[in-house]
N, C-alpha and C positions, 0 to 999 in steps of 0.2 A: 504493500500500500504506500511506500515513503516514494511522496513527491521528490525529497533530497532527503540525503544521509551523508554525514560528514566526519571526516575523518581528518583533522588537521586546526590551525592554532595562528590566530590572527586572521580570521575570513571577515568578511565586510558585505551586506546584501542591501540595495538602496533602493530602496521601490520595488520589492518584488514582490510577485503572486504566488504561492504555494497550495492548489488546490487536491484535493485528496479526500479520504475518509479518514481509517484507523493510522496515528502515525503519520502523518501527514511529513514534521518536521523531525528528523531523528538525528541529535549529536551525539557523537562520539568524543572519546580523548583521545590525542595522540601523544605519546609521551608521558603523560600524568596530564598534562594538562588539555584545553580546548576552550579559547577562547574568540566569540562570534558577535558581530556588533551589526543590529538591523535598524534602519531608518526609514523611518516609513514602512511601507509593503503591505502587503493583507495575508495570512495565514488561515487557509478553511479546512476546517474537518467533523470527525463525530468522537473520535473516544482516542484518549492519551495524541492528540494530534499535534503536539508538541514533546518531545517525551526522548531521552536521554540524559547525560552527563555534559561536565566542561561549566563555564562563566559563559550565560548569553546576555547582553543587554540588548533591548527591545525599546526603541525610542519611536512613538509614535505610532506603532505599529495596528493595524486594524484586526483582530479576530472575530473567524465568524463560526459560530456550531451550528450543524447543518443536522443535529438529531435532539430527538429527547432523551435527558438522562446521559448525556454525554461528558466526555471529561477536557478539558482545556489543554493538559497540563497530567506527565507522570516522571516525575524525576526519579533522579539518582545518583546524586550528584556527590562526587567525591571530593572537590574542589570548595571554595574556598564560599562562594558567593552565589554558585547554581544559577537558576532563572530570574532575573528582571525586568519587568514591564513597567516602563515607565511612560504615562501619556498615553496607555492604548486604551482604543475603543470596542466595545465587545457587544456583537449586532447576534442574531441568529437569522437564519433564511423562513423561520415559520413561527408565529408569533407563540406558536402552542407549544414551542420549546422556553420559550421564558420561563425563569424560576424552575426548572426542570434539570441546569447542569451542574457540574462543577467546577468553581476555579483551579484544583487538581488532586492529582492522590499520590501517593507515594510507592514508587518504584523500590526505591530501597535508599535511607539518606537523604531525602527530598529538601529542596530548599528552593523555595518560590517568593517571589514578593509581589504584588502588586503595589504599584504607586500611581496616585491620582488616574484612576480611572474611570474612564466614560461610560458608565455603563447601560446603555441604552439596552439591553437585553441583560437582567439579571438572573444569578445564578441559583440554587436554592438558601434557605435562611442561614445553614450552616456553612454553605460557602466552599469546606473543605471534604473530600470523602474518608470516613474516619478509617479505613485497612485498606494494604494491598500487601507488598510483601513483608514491608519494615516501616515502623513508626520513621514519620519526617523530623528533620535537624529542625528547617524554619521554614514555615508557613507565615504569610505577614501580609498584611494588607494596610493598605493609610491613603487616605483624601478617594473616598469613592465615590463616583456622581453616578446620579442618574440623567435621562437623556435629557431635561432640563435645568439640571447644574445645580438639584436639590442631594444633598448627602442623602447617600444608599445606608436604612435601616442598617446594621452588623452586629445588632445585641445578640442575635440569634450565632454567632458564628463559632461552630466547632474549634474544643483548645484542648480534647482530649483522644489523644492517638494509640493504636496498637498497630503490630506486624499482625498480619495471619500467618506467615509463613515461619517467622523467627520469634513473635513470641515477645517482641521488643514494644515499648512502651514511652509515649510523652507527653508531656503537660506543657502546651506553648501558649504565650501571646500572639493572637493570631491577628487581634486589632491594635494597630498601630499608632503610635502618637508622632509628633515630627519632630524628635527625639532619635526617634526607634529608624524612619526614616533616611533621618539625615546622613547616615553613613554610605549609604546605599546610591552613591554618584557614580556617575558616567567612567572617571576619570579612578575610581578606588576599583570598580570592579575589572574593568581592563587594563588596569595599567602595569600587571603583573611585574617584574625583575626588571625588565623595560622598556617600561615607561611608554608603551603603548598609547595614542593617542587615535584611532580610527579616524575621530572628524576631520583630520587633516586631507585624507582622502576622499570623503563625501561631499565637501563643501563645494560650494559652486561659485566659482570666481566668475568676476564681469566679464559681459563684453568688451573687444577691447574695440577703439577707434583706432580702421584701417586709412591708410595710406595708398597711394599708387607708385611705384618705382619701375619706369620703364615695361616691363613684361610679367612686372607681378605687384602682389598688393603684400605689406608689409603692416606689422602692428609690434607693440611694444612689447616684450617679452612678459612671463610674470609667473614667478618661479613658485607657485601655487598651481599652476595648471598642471595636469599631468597630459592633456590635448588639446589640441583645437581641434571644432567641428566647422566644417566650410560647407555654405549652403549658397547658392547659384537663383536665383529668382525663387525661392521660397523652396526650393527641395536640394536635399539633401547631397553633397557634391564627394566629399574627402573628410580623412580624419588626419591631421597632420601637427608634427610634434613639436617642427621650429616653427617660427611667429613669422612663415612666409607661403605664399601658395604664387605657382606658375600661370596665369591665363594662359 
């Protein structure tokens, strides 16, 4: 079922779609470690449709559950900071799954956070599904909206976990204060030995203003670009890397 499964340490995805059912998004570690930084994108599925190990931060990203009773999220995280969603928005494709999934369950060592989320399609009261293999490390949630920017009810939300399989057991704060929060940046969960920065790569530098030099058109270099795209009367011409193109 995995639309992608990944296997490596410093990946970067900036607007992507990932559509699926079970498993949709499956990281791996490579090394001990695996860490994945997404900006934007949409991620769809029905059960654990997110679900492996490694550090992923999630900036803006849109999730959609496509079933009743489905799961978001199944970690297993052996790493240091597991899954972060920060700014995402969580829709469903049928309104009769609202209040019907979960934010996630535990793989074995689970560690999820949700921060400020939009949640136009909520999950059920408790939030978390209390077994799956092994009680989770952290489960955490803080600033969650609903589709009008009213704070999502979370009195109801599960803070007591077991394993079925191992037998393991925990007692978390699963609601969050911006305290509990605050550690949980961009910059702490990937910036591993380092010093990893992703948005250097995603960011989107200006336009530049071109010139004409005999047989070509020239612009100012700017050592943030990693290309230029050259477009010819509104469609699409070259990708080119110095700050010159040939007529």
């Amino acid at each position: 079922h995995d639309a992608l499964m990944t296997v490596g340490d410093k990946l970067v995805y900036k607007n992507v779609k990932l559509l699926s059912t079970q498993d949709t998004y499956y990281t791996k570690l490579s090394g001990g470690k695996g860490r994945s930084y997404w900006e934007g994108g949409q991620i769809e599925g029905t059960v654990d449709f997110i679900c492996g190990d490694g550090d992923v931060f999630f900036e803006g990203t849109k999730l959609v559950m496509r079933r009743s009773g489905g799961y978001i999220t199944a970690s297993q995280n052996n790493t240091d900071w597991g899954y972060v969603f920060n700014n995402a928005t969580i829709t469903v494709t049928n309104s009769s799954f609202n209040g019907t999934f979960y934010l996630g369950r535990s793989w074995g060592t689970a560690r999820t956070v949700f921060l400020n989320t939009k949640m136009i399609a909520q999950p059920t009261a408790e939030g978390w599904q209390k077994n799956m293999n092994s009680a989770p490390k952290v489960f955490g949630e803080y600033n969650s909206k609903d589709g009008n920017g009213n704070a999502v009810n979370t009195s109801k939300r599960r803070t007591y976990f077991d394993g079925s399989k191992d037998g393991s057991t925990a007692t978390l704060k699963t609601v969050w204060d911006a305290n509990d929060a605050a550690k949980y940046t961009l910059q702490n969960v990937l910036k591993g030995s380092d010093n990893w920065d992703p948005t250097k790569l995603t960011a989107q530098v200006s336009a530049p203003k071109i010139a004409q030099e005999g047989a070509e058109i020239v612009w100012a270099d700017d050592n943030n670009a990693r290309a230029w795209v050259v477009f010819v009367n509104g469609k699409y011409k070259a990708n080119v890397v110095a700050p010159s193109f040939s007529l």
